[in-house]
N, C-alpha and C positions, 0 to 999 in steps of 0.2 A: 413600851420602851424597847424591848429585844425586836419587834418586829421591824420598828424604826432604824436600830443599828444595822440590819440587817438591807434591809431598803438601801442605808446609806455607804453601805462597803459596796452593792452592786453597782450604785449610781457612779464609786469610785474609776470601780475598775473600766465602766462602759466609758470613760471620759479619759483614759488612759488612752484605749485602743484608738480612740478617735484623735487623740492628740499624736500620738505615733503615726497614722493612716496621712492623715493633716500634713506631719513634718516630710513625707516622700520618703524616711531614710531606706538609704540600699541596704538589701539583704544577698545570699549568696544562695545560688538556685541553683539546683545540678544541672551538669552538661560534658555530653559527651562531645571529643572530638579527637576522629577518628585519624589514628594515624598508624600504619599497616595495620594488625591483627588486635591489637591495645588501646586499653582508653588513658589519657594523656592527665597528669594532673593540675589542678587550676580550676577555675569555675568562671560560670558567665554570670557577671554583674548585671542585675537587674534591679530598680526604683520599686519598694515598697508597693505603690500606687499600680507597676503595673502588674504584680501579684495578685494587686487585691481585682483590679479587671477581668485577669484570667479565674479569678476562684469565684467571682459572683455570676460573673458573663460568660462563661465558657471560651475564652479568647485562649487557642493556642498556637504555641510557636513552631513556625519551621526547624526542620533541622538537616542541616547541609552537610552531607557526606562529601569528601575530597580524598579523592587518592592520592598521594605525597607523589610530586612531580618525579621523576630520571629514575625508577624503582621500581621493582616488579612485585610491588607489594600489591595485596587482594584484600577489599573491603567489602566483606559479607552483610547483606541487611536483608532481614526475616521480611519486613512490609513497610512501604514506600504508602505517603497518603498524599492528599492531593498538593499538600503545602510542601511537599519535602524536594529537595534536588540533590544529585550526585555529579560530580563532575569526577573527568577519568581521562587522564591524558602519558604519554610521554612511557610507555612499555606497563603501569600499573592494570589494575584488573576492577573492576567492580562488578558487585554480582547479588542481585534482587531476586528472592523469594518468590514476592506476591505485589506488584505494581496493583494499587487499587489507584492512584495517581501522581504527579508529582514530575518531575522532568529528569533524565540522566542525561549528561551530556560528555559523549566521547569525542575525542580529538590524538591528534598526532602520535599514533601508534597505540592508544591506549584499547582495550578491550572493554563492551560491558556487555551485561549476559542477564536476561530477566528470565526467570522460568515459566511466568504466567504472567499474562500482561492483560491488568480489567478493565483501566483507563489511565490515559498517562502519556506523556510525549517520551519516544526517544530520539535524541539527536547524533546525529554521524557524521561527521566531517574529517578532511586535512590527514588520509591513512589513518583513519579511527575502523573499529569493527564493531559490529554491534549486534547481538545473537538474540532473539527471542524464540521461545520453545514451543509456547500456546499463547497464540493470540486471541482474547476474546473481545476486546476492543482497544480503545486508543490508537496510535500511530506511532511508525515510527519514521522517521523523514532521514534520507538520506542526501548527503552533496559533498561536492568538495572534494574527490579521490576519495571519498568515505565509504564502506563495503556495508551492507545491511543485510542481516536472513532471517526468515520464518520462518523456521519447521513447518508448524503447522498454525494456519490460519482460519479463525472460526467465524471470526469478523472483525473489523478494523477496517485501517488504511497503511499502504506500505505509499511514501512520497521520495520520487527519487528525484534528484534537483541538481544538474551544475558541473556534471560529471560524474555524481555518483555512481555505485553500483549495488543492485538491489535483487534479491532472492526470496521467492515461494517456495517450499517444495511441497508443498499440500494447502488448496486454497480451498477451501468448503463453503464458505461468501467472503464477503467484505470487497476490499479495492486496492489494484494495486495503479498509482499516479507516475508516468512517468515525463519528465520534462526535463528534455537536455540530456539524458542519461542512457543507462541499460539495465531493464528489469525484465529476470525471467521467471516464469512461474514450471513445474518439473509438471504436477496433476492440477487440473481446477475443475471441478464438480460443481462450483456453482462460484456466482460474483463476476468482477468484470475488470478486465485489464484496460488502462487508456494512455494511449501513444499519441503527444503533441511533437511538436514541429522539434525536428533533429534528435529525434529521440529514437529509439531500439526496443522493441518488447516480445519477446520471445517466448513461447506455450510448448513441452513438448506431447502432453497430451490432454486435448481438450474432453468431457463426456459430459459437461454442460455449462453454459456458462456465458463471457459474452468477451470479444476483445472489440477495441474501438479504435481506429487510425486516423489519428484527423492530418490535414492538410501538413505534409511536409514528416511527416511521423511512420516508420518502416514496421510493419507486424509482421511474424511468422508462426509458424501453426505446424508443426512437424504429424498430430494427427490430430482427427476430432471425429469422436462419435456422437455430436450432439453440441448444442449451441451453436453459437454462431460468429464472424467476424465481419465487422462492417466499415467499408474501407468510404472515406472522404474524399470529394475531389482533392487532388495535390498531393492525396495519400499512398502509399503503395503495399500490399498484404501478397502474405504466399501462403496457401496452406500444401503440406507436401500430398498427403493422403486423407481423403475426405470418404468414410464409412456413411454418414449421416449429418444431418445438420446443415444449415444454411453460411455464404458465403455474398454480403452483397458491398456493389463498387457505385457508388456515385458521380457524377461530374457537371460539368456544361462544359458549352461550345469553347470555353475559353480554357479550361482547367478538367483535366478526365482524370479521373482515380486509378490506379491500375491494380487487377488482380487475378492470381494466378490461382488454380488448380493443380497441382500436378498430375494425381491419379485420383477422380470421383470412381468411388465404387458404387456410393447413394448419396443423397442428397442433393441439394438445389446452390444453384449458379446465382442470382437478381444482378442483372447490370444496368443500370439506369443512370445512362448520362457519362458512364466511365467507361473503360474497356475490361474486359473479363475476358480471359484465354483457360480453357480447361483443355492439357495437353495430351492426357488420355480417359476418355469417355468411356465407362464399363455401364452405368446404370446412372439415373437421374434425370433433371433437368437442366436442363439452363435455359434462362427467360429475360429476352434482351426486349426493354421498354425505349421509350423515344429516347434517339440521341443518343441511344448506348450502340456501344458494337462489341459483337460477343464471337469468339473463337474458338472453333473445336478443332484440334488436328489431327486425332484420329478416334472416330466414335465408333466405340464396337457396339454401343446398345446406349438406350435412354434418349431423350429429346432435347432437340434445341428446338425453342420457339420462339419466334421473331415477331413483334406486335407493332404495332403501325407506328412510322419515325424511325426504326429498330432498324439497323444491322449486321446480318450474321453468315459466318463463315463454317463450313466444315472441310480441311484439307482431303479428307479421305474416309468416307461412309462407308462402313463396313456392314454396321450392322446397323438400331436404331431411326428412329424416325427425326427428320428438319419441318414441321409448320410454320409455314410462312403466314401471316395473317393479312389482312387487307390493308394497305398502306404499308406492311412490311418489304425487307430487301433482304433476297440471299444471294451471296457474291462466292464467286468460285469454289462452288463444290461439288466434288469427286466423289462418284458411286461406283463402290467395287474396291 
């Protein structure tokens, strides 16, 4: 008999829960919402049923940071997951820890600031500024008057879009995208920059690594000791000072890529099909293939060699050697 009493209070209570579970009713779940530095009082309503989802299934909810519009209030958050978003606009601040994922989106004056970014979008627009410290993946995309920097890049993508403006200052891989915009990377040791049509991409020191100029898209290269830039027909690249590392121009008859040298100390020229001009010649090559024409104007050392369909100019041969190859052309050059 007691075992049976005992049976019958459990069978009680299990037909309790299930009638409760059954009926949906709302219960009152915490919830923060973040307004400057404080948490706000109130709770988020939430259905019994979808309690009990989250406790059996693992279902968890987003939680959407907001920084209070026309305020220079700053909303701190330790780590962002992939469900979470922050929006930040109008002189407030927001400012992320540890991005493992999740989206911030700044806008019209607003500031946001990730210190470590694993995976995770940021967005920049409309005079927003958006600062990441260490990038080890995700991206952050910039457009719209929006300003974007990376200290330091270890991999990722920086996407600059629509006018934005977009900053490296240590690229060690990853990708910086630019289209329509201006992105300048300060060191890149490894990774690759890409310049589409009306866009700006600007390296002030390369030591390896890789820039790409497609058709209608302007690169510049202030130095490089190593990697290379590879300019598309329609495209146009400069590099100022060339230690090492390759420089190649492409084209056809219809469309020629153009690219400049200013001072080759080492390294190699390839023009094929575009025009290539290296203005002062110390050491190197430069190797003009069909259809290309390649110009030295004054070479104190290193080769220009011309291969059949090829050709090449030296204004003034000081020192170094011109090979002409069979089917090649060399047009006005000055020895002495």
């Amino acid at each position: 008999m007691r075992g049976n009493k005992k049976l019958q209070e459990k069978l009680a209570i299990a037909m309790s829960i299930i009638n409760v579970l059954n009926a949906g009713a709302p219960v009152v779940l915490p919830y923060v919402n973040f307004a400057g530095n404080r948490s706000t009082g109130g709770g988020h309503i939430t259905a019994l049923s979808q309690g009990k989802n989250a406790l059996f299934y693992g279902t968890a909810e987003a939680t959407e940071y907001n920084v209070p519009n026309g305020t220079s209030t700053t909303v701190s958050v330790v780590t962002m997951s992939v469900i979470d978003s922050m929006t930040v606009s109008n002189g407030g601040t927001g400012e992320v820890t540890t991005m493992n994922g999740g989206q911030q989106f700044i806008s019209n004056g607003g500031t946001g600031e990730v210190t470590t970014m694993n995976n995770g979008r940021q967005f920049v627009s409309n005079g927003g500024t958006g600062e990441i410290t260490t990038m080890e993946g995700g991206s952050q995309v910039v457009s719209a008057g929006g300003s974007g920097t990376v200290a330091t890049m270890n991999d990722g993508f920086q996407e600059i879009n629509s006018a934005g403006t977009g900053e490296i200052i240590i690229m060690n891989d990853g990708e910086q995208d630019i289209d329509q915009g201006t992105g300048t990377i300060s060191t890149i040791n490894q990774g690759t920059q890409n310049i589409s049509a009306g866009a700006t991409g600007e390296i002030t020191l390369m030591n390896n690594g890789y820039q790409k100029v497609f058709s209608g898209g302007n690169g510049n290269l202030t130095s490089i000791t190593g990697g290379g830039q590879h300019v598309d027909a329609g495209g146009i690249g400069l590099i100022d000072s060339m230690t090492s590392g390759w420089q190649q121009v492409d084209g056809t008859n219809a469309e020629h890529g153009l690219a400049t040298i200013n001072t080759m100390i080492n390294g190699e020229q390839h023009v094929s099909g575009g025009i290539g001009t290296t203005s002062t010649m110390k050491d190197g090559t430069q190797i003009v293939y069909t259809d290309g024409i390649g110009n030295v104007t004054t070479m104190e050392g290193g080769t220009q060699e011309i291969s059949a369909g090829g050709t090449g100019t030296v204004a003034a041969l000081m020192g170094g050697t011109q090979n002409v190859l069979a089917g090649g052309t060399a047009m006005d050059t000055t020895i002495g």
